[in-house]
N, C-alpha and C positions, 0 to 999 in steps of 0.2 A: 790190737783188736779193738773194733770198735763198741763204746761206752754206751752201753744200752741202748741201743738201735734197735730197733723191731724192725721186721720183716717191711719192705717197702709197696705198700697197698697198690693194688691192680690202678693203672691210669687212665683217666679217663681220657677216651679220644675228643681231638678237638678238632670240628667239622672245619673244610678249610687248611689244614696241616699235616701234611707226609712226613713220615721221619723213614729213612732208609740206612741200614748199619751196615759196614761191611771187616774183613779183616784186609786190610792192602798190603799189608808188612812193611810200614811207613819204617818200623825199629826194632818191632819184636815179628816173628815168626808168627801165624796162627793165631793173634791177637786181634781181637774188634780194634780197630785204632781211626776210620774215617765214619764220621757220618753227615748225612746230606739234609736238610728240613728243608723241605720247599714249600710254599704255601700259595693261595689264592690272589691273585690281581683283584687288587682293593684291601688285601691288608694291609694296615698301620702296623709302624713299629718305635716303640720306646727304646732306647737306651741308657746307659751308664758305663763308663770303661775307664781303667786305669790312670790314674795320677801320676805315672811313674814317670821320670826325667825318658827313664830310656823304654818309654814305650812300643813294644813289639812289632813288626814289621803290619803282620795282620789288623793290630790293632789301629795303627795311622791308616791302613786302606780300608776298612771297616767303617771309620770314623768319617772319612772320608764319600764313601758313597752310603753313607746313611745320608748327610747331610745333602745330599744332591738328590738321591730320591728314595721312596717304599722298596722293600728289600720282596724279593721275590723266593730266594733260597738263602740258605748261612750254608755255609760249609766249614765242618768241624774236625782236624786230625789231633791227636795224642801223638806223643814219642819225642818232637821237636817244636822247641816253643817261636821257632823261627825270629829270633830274640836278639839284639846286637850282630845283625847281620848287616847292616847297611844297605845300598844301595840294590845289591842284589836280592835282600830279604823281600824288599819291596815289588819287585820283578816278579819273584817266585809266587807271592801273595795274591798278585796281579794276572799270573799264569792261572792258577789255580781256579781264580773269577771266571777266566775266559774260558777254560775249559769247561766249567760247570755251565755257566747261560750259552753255551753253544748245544750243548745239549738238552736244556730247558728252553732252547728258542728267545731265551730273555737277551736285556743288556749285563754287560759288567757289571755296570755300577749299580744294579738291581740285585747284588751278590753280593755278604759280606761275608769275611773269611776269619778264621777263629784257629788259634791254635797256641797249646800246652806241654809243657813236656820240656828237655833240655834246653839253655841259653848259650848261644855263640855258637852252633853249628846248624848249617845251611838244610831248608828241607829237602827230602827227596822229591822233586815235586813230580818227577816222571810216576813215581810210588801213588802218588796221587791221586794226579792224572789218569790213571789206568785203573782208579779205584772208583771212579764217580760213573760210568754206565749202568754198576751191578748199584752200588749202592740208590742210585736213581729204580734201577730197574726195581729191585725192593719194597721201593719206598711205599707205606701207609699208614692210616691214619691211628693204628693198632700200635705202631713202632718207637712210642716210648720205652719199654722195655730197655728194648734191645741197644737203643742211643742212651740210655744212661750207662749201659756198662762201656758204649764206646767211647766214652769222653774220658772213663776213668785213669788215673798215672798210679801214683802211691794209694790212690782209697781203698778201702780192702773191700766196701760194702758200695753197690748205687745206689743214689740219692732222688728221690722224688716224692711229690704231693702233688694232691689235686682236692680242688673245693667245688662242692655245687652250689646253685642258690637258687632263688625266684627274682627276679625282674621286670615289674610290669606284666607280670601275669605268666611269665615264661622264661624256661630253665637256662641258667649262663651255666658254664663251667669256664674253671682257668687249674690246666696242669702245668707242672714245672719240672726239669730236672738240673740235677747241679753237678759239678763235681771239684773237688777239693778238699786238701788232706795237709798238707804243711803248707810256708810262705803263705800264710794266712794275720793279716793285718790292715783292712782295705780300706780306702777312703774312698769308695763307690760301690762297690760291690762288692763282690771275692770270686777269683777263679775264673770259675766260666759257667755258668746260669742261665736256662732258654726257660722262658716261659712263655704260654699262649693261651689264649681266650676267644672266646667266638662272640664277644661282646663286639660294637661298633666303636670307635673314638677317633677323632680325629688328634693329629700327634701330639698338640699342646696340652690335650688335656689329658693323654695319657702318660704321658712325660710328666706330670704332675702327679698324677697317682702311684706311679715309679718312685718317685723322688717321696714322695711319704713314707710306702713300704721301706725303702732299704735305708732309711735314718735309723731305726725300731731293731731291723734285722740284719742284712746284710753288714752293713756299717754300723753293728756292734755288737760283733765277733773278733777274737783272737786266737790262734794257735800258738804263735811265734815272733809275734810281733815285725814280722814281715811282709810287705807288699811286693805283689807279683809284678813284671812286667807286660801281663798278658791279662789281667783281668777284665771282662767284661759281664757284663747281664743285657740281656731281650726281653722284651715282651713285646708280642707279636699278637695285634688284635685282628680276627678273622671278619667280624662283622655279621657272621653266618648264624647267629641264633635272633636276630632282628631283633634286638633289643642295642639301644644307640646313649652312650654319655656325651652329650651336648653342650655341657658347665664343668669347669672344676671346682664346681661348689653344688651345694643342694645333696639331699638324699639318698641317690643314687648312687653319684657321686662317693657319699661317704660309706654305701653297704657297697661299694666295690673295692673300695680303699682296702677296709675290713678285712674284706676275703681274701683280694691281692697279698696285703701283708701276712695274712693266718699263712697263705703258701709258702710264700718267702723266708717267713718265720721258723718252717719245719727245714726248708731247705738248708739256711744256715746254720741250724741248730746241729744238723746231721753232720756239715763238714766239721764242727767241733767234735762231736760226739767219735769221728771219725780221726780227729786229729794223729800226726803220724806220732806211735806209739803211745796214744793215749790212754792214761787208766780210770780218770776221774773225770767228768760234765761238773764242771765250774761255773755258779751264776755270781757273778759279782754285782751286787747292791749297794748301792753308794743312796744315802738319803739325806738330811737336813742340811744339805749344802744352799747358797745363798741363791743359786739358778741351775737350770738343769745344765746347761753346760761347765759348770765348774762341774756337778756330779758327775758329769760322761769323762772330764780330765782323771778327777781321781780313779774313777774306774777303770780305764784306762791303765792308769800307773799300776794298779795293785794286777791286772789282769795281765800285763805281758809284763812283770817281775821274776825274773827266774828263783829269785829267792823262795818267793812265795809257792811260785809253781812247783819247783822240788819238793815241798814242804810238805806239799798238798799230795805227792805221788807217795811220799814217805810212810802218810797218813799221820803226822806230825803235828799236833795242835802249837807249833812254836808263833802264837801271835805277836809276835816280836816282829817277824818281819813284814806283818800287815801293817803296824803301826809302822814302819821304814818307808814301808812303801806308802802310805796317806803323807808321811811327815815329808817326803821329797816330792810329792806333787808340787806344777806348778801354781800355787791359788793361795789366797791370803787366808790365816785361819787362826781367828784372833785368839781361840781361850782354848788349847787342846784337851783342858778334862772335861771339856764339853763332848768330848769324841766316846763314842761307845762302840766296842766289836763283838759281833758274833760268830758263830761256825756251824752251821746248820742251828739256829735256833738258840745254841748256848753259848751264854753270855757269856765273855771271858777277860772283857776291858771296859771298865768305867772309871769316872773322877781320876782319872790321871794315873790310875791302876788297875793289878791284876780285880778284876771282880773279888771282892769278898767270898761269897758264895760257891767259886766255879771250883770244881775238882777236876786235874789230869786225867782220870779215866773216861771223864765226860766228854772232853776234848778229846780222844782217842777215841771214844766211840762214835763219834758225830763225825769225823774224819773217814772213818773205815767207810763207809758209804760210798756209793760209786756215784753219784750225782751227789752234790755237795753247792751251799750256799752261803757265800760269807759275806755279811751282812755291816756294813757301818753307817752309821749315824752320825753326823759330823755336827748336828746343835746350833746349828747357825741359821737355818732358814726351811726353803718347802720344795728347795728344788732335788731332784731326782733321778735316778739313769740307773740302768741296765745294762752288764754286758756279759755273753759267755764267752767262756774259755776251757782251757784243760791245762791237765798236769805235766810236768816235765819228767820221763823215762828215758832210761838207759836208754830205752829202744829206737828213741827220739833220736838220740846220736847216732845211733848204729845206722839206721834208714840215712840217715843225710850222707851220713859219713861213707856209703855203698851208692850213692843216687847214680852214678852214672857209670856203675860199672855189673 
């Protein structure tokens, strides 16, 4: 069940942006599992996508005609992550393109294709195929909703936000939705993530704005310390509220950064909060390290430690294995009773020991908390980092150990 999620607030529509849901029976019966976004000639679009050696079939053709030209529609299935499929994966990926711009009148390569769900079995792409008239036919600009529950696998909740602002005197909006629930460890993004705005940008400087947001958000989350072979993020600028980013620097610039990332920020936070079998929202704070990148390593280490993690579901104040987990990071760290730990607030480790002061009950009741923050000070300098996570459940196992049957 997911970890204090609130109800997911009404989305705002983004002038310039159809979304169309349907259910095709890509794997399950009766299930939403394809959706279509199609948008306006003349959007821009930003990316980020997986690191993984064995990146998804979808993913290399995606990758592929982004870089050739502005995407006209994404098409998105759940059930099959079209994943270690080879040769043919790429076909199917590539079928799927053509089918959609033959009905959007586009090219292919104006089409990128997206998909989650099982590794090592073939999509149905006929299932597909036969899914993209209704879901075209559908499509509008009200159809966030509906495309967040389409994308969903393991989430039990959909995921979205939406920010307004002022801009030069007139209103931008940027919605978002996500979806992702385990294999969550990304070094770009996590999952699968559409965002859009009706702001103007041309790609470099949106790609810059991208690449600020998911440093903050995206890229520093954990569930499992696994990365997908399927992961990707969009942002898809419409240009439709005529208001235009011309610099990736200046003002504008930076109140769009802001907001991009406030979106990005909740989207992440949800797939944690959503983590499979999760019971606790974990913020890991890492501080007096000598740069912000050694604090993102240690946090890091202590965030996807299952020791830790158990620990944390147990409701267990055993800071022993926080300190495990700081002491095997990899970073030089000259004087350790310089190290001080917390657990929402209470202090439990200083000068090289247990706190003086701290009492077990305090520690147990700082833990029973369903959002929880443990907090270290390393005494060594000003650098900093953030990361969420969650706890490790029975349930955790039970879900993986069922995934594909």
């Amino acid at each position: 069940m997911a970890v204090g999620v609130k109800a997911m607030p009404p989305l705002g529509a983004i002038a310039g942006v159809r979304l169309g849901t349907v259910a095709a029976g890509i794997r399950k019966a009766a299930r939403q599992d394809l959706v279509v976004i199609q948008c306006d000639s003349g959007t821009t679009a930003a990316a980020v996508f997986t690191q993984s050696h064995f990146a998804a079939a979808p993913v290399i053709v995606a990758k592929a005609h982004w870089r050739q030209s502005e995407p006209r529609a994404l098409i998105i299935n759940t059930g099959y992550a079209n994943a270690a499929t080879g040769e043919p994966g790429l076909a199917d990926a590539r079928a799927c393109c053509q089918a959609l711009a033959q009905v959007l009148s586009c090219r292919p390569d104006e089409v990128l294709p997206f998909s989650t769900g099982v590794i090592g079995e073939r999509l149905p792409v006929s299932a597909v195929i036969a899914g993209i008239p209704p879901a075209v036919g559908t499509a509008s600009e009200d159809g966030w909703m509906d495309a967040a529950h389409g994308i969903m696998t393991t989430d039990t909740v959909p995921k979205g936000a939406t920010c307004e602002m002022v801009m030069d005197g007139k209103p931008v909006r940027i919605t978002g939705i996500a979806k992702g629930s385990g294999m969550i460890h990304p070094n770009m993004a996590t999952m699968l993530a559409f965002v859009a705005t009706d702001i103007g940008s041309e790609r470099p400087v949106l790609q810059a704005a991208l690449a600020r947001a998911v440093k903050t958000t995206f890229n520093a989350i954990s569930v499992d310390g696994d990365t997908s072979t399927n992961d990707a993020l969009v942002v898809l600028a419409t240009g439709r509220s005529g208001v235009r980013l011309t610099a990736a620097e200046g003002p504008a610039f930076t109140q769009f950064c802001e907001a991009l990332e406030q979106v990005c920020a909740e989207l992440a936070q949800a797939i944690v909060r959503d983590g499979e079998g999760a019971t606790k929202f974990v913020r890991v704070e890492i501080s007096g390290a000598r740069s912000d990148d050694q604090a993102r390593i240690v946090a890091d280490t202590v965030a996807t430690s299952p020791l830790v993690k158990t620990a944390l579901f147990a409701s267990d104040p055993n800071w022993g294995r926080i300190l495990m987990a700081v002491g095997r990071a990899p970073i030089a760290l000259d004087d350790p009773d310089r190290v001080t730990v917390s657990l929402n607030g209470v202090r439990v480790f200083r000068h090289g020991m247990v706190d003086p002061d701290y009492r077990e009950e305090a520690g147990q009741k700082a833990l029973a908390a369903a959002d929880i923050t443990v907090g270290v000070d390393l005494g060594q300098g000003h650098g900093r980092a953030v990361v969420h996570t969650c706890d490790f459940s029975y349930d955790y196992v039970r879900i993986n150990g069922s995934y594909r049957t």
